[in-house]
C-alpha positions as CSV (number, residue, x, y, z in Angstrom):
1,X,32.5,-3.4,17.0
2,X,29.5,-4.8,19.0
3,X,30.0,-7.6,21.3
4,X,27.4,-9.7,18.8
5,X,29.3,-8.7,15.5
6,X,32.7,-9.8,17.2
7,X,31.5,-13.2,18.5
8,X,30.1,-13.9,14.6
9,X,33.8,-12.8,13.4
10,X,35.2,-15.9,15.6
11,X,33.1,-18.1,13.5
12,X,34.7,-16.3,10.5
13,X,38.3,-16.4,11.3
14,X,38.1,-20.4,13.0
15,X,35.7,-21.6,10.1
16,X,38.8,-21.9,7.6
17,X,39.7,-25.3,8.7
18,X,43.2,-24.1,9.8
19,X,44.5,-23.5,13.7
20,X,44.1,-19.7,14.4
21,X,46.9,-18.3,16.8
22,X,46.1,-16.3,19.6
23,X,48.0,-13.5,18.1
24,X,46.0,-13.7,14.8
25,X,43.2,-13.3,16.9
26,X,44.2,-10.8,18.8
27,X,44.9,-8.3,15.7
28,X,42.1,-9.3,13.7
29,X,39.7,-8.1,16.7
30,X,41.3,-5.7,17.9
31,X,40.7,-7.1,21.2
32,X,43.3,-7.4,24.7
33,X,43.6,-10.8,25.7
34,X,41.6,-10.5,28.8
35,X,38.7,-9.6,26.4
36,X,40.1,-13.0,24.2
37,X,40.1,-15.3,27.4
38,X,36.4,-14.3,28.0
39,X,35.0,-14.1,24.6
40,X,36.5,-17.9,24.8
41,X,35.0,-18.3,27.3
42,X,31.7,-17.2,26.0
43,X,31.3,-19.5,23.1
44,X,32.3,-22.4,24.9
45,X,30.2,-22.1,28.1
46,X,27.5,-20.2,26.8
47,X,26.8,-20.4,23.2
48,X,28.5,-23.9,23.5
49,X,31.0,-23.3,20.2
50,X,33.4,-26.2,19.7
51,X,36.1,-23.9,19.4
52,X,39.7,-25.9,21.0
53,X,43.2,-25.0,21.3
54,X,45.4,-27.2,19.3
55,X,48.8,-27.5,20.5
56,X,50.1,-29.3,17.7
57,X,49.1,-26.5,14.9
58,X,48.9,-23.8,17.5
59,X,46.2,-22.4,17.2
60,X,42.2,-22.5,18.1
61,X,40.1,-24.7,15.6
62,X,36.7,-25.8,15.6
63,X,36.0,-29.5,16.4
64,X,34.3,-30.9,13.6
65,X,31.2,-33.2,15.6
66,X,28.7,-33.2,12.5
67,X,26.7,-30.3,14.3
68,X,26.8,-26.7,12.5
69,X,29.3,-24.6,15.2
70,X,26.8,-21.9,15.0
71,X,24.5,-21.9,18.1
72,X,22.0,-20.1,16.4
73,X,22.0,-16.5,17.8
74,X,24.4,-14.6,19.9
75,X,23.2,-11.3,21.5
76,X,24.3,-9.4,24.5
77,X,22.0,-9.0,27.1
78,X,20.8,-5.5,25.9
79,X,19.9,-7.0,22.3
80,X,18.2,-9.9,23.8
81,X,16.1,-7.3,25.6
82,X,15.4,-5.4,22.7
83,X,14.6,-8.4,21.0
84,X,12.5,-10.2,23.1
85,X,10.2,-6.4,23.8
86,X,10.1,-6.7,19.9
87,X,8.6,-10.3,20.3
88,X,6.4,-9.4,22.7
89,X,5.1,-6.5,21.1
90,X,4.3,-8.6,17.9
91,X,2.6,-11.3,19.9
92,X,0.2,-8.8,21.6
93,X,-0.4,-6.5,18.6
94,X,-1.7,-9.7,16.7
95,X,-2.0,-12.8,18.6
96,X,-1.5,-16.0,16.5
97,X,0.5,-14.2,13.7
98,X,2.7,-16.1,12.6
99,X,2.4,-18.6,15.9
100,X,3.8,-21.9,14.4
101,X,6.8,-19.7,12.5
102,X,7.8,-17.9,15.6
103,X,7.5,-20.9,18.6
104,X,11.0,-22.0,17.7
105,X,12.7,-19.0,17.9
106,X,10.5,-18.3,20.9
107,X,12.0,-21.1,22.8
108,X,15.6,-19.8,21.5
109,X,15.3,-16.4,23.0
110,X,14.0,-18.3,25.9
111,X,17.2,-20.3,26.5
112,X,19.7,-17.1,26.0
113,X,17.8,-14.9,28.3
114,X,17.8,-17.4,31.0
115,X,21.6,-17.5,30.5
116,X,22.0,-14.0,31.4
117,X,19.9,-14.3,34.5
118,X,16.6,-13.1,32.3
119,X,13.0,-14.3,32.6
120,X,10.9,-13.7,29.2
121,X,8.2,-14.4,31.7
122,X,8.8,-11.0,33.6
123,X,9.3,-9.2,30.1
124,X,5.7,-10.8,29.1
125,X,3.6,-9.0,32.3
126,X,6.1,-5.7,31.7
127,X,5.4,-5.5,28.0
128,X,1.6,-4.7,27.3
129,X,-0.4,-3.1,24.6
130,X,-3.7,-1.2,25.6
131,X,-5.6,-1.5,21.9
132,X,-8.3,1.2,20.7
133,X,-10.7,-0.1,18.2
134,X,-9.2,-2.6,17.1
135,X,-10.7,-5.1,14.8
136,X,-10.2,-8.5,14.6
137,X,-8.7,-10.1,11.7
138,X,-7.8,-14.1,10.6
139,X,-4.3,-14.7,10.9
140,X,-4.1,-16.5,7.7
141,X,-5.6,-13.3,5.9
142,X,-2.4,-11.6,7.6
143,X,0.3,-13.9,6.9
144,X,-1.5,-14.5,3.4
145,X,-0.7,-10.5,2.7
146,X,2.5,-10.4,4.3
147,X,3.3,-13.3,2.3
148,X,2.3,-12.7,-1.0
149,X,3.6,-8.4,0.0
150,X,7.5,-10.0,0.4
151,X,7.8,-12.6,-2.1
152,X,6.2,-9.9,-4.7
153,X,3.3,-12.3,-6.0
154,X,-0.2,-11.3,-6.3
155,X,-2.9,-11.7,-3.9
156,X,-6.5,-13.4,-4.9
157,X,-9.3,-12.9,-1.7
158,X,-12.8,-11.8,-1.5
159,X,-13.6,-8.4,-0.7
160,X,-15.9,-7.1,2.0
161,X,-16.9,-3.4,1.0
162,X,-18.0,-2.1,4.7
163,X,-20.1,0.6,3.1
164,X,-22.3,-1.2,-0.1
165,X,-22.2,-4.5,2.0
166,X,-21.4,-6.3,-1.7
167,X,-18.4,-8.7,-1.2
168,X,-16.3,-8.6,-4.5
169,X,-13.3,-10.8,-5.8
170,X,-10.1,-9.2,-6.2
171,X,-6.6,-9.6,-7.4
172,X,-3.8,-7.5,-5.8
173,X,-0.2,-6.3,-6.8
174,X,0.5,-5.6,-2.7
175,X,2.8,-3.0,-2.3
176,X,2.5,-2.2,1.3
177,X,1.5,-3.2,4.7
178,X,0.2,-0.5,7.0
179,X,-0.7,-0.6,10.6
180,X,-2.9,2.1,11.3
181,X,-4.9,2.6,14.4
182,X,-4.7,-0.5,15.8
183,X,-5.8,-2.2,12.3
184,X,-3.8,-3.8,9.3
185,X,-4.3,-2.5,6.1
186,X,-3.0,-3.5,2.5
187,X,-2.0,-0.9,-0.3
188,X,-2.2,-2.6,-3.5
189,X,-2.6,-1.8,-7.0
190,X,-6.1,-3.5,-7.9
191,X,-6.4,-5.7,-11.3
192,X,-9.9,-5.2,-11.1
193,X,-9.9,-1.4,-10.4
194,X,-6.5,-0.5,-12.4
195,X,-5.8,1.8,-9.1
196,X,-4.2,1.8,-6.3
197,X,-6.4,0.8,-3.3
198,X,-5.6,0.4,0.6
199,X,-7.7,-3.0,2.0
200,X,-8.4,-3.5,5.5
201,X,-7.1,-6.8,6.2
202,X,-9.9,-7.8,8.3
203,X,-12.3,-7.4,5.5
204,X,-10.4,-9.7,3.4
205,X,-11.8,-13.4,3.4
206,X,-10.4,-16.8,1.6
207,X,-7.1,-15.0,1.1
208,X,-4.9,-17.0,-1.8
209,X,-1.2,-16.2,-3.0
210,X,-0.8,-17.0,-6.3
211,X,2.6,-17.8,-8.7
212,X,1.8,-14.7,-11.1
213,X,4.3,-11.9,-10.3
214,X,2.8,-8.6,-8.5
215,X,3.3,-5.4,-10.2
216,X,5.8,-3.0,-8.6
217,X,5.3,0.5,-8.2
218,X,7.6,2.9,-7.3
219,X,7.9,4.2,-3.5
220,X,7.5,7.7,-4.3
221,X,4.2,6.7,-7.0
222,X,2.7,5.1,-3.8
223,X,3.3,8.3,-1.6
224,X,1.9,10.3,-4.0
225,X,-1.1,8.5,-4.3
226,X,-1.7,7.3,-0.5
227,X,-0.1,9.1,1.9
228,X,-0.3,13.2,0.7
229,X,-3.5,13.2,1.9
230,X,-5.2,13.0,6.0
231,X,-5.9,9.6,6.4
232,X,-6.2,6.1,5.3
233,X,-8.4,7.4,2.0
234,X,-6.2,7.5,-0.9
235,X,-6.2,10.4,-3.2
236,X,-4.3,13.3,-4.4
237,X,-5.4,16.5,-1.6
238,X,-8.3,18.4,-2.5
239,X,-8.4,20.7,0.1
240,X,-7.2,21.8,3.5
241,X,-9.0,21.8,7.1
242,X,-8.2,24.8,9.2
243,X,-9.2,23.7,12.7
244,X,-8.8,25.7,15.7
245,X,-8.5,24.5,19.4
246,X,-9.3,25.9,22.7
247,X,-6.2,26.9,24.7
248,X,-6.9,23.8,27.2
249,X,-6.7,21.6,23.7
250,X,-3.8,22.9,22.5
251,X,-1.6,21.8,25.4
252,X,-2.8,18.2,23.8
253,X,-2.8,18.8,20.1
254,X,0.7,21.0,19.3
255,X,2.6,17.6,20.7
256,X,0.7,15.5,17.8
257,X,1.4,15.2,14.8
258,X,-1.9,14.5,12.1
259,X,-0.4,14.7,8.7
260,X,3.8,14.8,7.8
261,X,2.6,18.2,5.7
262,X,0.4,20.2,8.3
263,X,0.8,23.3,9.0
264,X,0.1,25.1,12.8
265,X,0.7,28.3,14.7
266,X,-0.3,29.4,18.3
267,X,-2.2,32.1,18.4
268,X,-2.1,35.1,21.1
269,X,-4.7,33.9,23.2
270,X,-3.5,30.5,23.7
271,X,-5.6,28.8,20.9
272,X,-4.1,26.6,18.4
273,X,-4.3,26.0,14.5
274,X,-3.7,23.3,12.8
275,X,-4.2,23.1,8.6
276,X,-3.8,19.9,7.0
277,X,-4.7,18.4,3.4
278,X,-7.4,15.8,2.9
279,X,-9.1,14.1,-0.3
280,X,-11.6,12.3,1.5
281,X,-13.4,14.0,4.7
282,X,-14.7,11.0,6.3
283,X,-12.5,9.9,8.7
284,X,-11.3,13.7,9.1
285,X,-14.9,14.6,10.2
286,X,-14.7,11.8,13.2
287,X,-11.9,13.2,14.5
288,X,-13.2,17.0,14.5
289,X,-15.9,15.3,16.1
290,X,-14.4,13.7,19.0
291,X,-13.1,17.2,20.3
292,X,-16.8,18.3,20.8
293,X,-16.5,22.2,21.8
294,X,-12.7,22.1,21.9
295,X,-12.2,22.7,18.2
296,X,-13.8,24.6,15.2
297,X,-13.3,24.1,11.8
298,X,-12.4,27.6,10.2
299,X,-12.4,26.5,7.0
300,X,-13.2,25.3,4.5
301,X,-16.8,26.1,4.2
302,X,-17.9,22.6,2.9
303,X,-16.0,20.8,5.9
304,X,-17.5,23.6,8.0
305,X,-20.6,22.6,7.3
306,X,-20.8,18.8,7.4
307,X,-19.5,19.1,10.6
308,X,-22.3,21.8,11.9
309,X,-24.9,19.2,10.4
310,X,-23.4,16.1,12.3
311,X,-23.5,18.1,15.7
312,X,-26.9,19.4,15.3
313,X,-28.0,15.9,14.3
314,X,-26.1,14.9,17.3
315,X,-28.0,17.5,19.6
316,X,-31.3,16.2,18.0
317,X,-31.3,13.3,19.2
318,X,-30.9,14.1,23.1
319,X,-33.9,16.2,22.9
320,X,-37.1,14.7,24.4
């Protein structure tokens, strides 16, 4: 067992309000006693346990001060690392989630990684995250949807539909959070829509969790729906994009990975092609479009098309 695990097991064992000899220990941990002596060590100097040897009973109890003999949390350096990257990685993906939850288990981390000789000021400058498009969203429209997403309760906020420009009042059964691209998104089934429908997050506003109970849906039901498809646009496939790169692209584009379903094969020449299923051909379209003259679309003719329409329209206005 971990180092962690086996310090919690102390707890355990001691926590029975009777003395604990070595010996007990010993098999019940599977431990030498040079390991013993310094676990012993550990959760008295460290994690500052109240653990004592009694000579009377014979055995190690736990002094009984009026304070809870659990520290808090025990980690080994490697998990306080992991940890503490995790920490760092939530602060910069979304500053001020969560800010007022997290500040005292912030200060914890804080206080165990300076016991092993650890500065969460170093891991802050060696941890960054370099954001691309990114949109800026309230905190309280976050926590409001991870809220109301774990305790299962439905979601009342206002709306803001990007492409009519209306703002419309909703109720939501969230089922899912999503970070995609740098951006939060909600996957709820929609009271007003009777559908499932993903929400940026940053276009809610005057987010309110309510008592009413959220309707469930099942995993795979969501999947279905969602995620068969390229995307953040819901909707069951309706066709599939054949693209083709350039041989210089492909050393780029066979490492990613577009959609869990596509399809791809390297042809002779060096050229790669990549076939995946979409419902919706917006956001597909952008992304054909940021390759310029390193990809064409082979098929199918509609996508083909839109596509040859945005470049010309592209081309059209760089002539003088």
């Amino acid at each position: 067992m971990s180092e962690s695990v086996r310090l919690y097991r102390y707890q355990t064992l001691l926590g029975t309000r009777r003395a604990v000899p070595t010996r007990e220990l010993l098999s019940e941990l599977e431990i030498s006693l040079a390991t013993f002596k310094r676990d012993i060590a550990k959760l008295r100097d460290q994690l500052g346990m109240p653990i004592v040897f009694d000579r009377e009973r014979g055995g190690y109890v736990l002094e009984s001060n009026g304070a809870s003999p659990l520290p808090g949390m025990w980690f080994t350096p490697q998990e306080l690392v992991a940890l503490a990257t995790l920490q760092q990685l939530l602060v910069q993906l979304q500053p001020g989630l969560l800010a007022d939850t997290l500040a005292p288990i912030k200060t914890r981390l804080a206080d165990l990684l300076k016991t092993h000789g650890l500065s969460d000021q170093e891991m802050a400058q060696r941890v960054r995250i370099v954001h691309a498009g990114k949109r800026n969203v309230l905190p309280q429209s976050l926590e409001a949807a991870a809220s109301a997403t774990m305790r299962r309760r439905r979601l009342h906020f206002v709306h803001f539909n990007r492409a009519s420009g209306e703002r419309v009042e909703r109720v939501v059964s969230p089922q899912r959070l999503v970070l995609y691209r740098d951006n939060w998104y909600l996957d709820g089934w929609c009271h007003l829509r009777h559908a499932l429908r993903s929400f940026a997050v940053d276009a809610i506003d005057a987010p309110r969790v309510l008592d009413e109970k959220a309707k469930d849906m099942a995993p795979e039901e969501i999947d279905a729906i969602v995620y068969h498809s390229y995307g953040i646009f819901a909707g069951k496939p309706q066709a599939w994009a054949r693209l083709r790169f350039t041989p210089e692209r492909a050393r780029w584009v066979a490492g990613e990975q577009w959609h869990p379903e596509q399809e791809s094969r390297t042809l002779e020449d060096g050229s790669y092609e990549l076939a995946i299923p979409y419902a919706d051909d917006r956001e597909l379209i952008g992304d054909i479009l940021r390759f310029g003259p390193d990809v064409q679309v082979i098929g199918p003719q509609a996508l083909r098309q839109k596509v040859q329409q945005r470049l010309l329209a592209a081309v059209g206005r760089y002539i003088d």
